[in-house]
N, C-alpha and C positions, 0 to 999 in steps of 0.2 A: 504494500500500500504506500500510498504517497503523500503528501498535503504538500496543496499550491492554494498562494492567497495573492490578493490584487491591493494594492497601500493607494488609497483614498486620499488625496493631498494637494495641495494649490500648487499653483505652477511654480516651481524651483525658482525662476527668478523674483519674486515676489517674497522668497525666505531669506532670514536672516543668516548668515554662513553659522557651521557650525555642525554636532554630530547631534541627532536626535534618535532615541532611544523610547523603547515600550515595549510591554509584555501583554499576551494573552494567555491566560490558563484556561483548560476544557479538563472536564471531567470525564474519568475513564471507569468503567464499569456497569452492570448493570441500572438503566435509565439514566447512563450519564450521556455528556456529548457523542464519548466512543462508545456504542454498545453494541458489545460480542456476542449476544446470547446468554440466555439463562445454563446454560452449561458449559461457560467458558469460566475459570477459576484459575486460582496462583496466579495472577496478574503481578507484574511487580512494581505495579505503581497504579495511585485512585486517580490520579492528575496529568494534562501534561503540558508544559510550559513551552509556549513560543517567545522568543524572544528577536526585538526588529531592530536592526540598527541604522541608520537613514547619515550620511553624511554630507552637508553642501559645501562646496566649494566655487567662490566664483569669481570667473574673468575679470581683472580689473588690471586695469593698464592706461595710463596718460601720455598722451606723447607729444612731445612741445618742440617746433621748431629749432634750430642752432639759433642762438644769442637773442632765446625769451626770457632769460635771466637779470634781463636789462631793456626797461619801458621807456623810452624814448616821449615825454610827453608835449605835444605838438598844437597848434591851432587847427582846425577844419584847410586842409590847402598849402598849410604851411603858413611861415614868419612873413611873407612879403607882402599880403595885405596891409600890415600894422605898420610896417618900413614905409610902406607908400603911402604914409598918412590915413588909414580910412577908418580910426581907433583902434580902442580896444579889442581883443580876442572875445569872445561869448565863452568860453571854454575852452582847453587845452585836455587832451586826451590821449588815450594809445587804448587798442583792443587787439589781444595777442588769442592770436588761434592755435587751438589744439587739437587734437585726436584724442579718442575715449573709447575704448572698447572695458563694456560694465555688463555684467548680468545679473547683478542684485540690486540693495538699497547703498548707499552708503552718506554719510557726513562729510558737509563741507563749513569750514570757517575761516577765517584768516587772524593773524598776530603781527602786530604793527612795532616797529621800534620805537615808534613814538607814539599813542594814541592821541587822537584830535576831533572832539564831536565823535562821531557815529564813522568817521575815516581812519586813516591813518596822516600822519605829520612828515612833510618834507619840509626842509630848512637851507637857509643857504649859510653866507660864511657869518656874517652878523646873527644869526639866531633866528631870523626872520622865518615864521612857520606859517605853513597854508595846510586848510585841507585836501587830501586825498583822497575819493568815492572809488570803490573795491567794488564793482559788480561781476555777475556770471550770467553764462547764458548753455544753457547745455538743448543737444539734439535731442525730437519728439522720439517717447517712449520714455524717455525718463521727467517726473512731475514733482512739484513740491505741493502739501496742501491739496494735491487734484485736480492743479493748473500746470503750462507750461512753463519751464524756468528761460524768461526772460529778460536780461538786464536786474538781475537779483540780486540787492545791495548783501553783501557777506556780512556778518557779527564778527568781532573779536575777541570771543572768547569759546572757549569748548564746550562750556556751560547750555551757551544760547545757539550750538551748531545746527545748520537747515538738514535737514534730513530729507533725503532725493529716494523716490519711490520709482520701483524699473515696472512701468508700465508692459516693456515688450526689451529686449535685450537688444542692447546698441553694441554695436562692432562696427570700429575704424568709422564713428558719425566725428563731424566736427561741432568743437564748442567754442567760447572765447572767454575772457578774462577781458574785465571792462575798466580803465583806470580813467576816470574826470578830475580837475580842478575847476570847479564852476566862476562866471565871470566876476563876481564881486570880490575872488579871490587872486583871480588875474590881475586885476585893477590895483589889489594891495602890492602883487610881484612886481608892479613894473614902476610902483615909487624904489627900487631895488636896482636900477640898470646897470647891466655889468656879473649880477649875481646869476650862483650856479646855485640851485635849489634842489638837493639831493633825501633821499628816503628809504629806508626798508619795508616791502612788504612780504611776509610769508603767507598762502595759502595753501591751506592743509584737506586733502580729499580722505577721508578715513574710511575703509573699509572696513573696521575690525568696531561693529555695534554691537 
């Protein structure tokens, strides 16, 4: 005799990684699960214990360009609008494109060297600090909340990290990394001329929930 059973279970990319484990017991003997007959005796056991072991493991891998280590943050166009007289910048920016290959959920946050508001802090040689806006944008199938993650401002702490749900499993999709200095910040940089306005930012993708 045999026993084959079918594990009932949401779709693997929707689980959290990890080993999952459980037992069923059936009863062996007369009017139990297994019954042999009223003249089957010396059994050498009332019980029998199945035991399941389920392990997930999943794809996850970032791949970022050569010299995304380094944000370059720029006007719409570049410098020579403002050179030519025509004001201020509205905002200065850089959006760095990656590749993502995920088949679960996993955590995203960032860690600033300096914190600044709800950004992180770039400064130049005087001390002069502006804010830095950190957002994300990741390929459909993967959602935050039950929307799609669009231009999604990051927390700085591990505490308050977004947690990305894999609607359907992404391989080799593109995402970006969104860095702004909004214009009433620019306006402050450029009582500055001459200055180089430098920053760390870390963001941290956590697969291990």
């Amino acid at each position: 005799m045999g026993v084959a059973y079918h594990l009932d279970m949401p779709p693997p990319y929707r689980m959290k990684p990890g080993l999952y484990t459980g037992s069923l017991i059936y009863s062996v003997g007369p009017g139990g699960d297994f019954d042999f007959g009223n003249q089957v005796s010396n059994l050498n056991d009332t019980s029998l214990t199945l035991n399941f072991q389920l392990e997930v493991q999943h794809a996850f891998v970032f791949e970022f360009a050569p010299g995304s280590e380094r944000a370059v943050l720029e006007p719409p166009g570049g410098w020579m609008a403002w050179m030519n007289g025509r004001g201020a910048p509205q905002r200065l920016y850089r959006d760095l494109p990656f590749r993502l290959w995920s088949t679960g959920p996993f955590r995203v946050y960032k860690r600033c060297a300096r914190d600044l508001g709800t950004g992180c802090a770039i400064s130049n040689e005087q001390g002069h600090q502006v804010q830095v806006d950190v957002a994300l944008s990741l390929p459909g199938g993967i959602e935050y909340q039950g929307a799609e993650v669009q231009r999604l401002t990051l927390p700085s702490d591990r505490a308050g990290a977004l947690q990305m749900e894999s609607v359907s499993p992404a391989l080799n999709k593109p995402g970006q990394l969104h860095f702004k200095v909004d214009e009433q910040a620019v306006r402050s940089m450029l009582d500055h001329p001459g200055s180089r306005y430098r920053g760390e930012v870390t963001v941290i993708f956590d697969a291990e929930l």
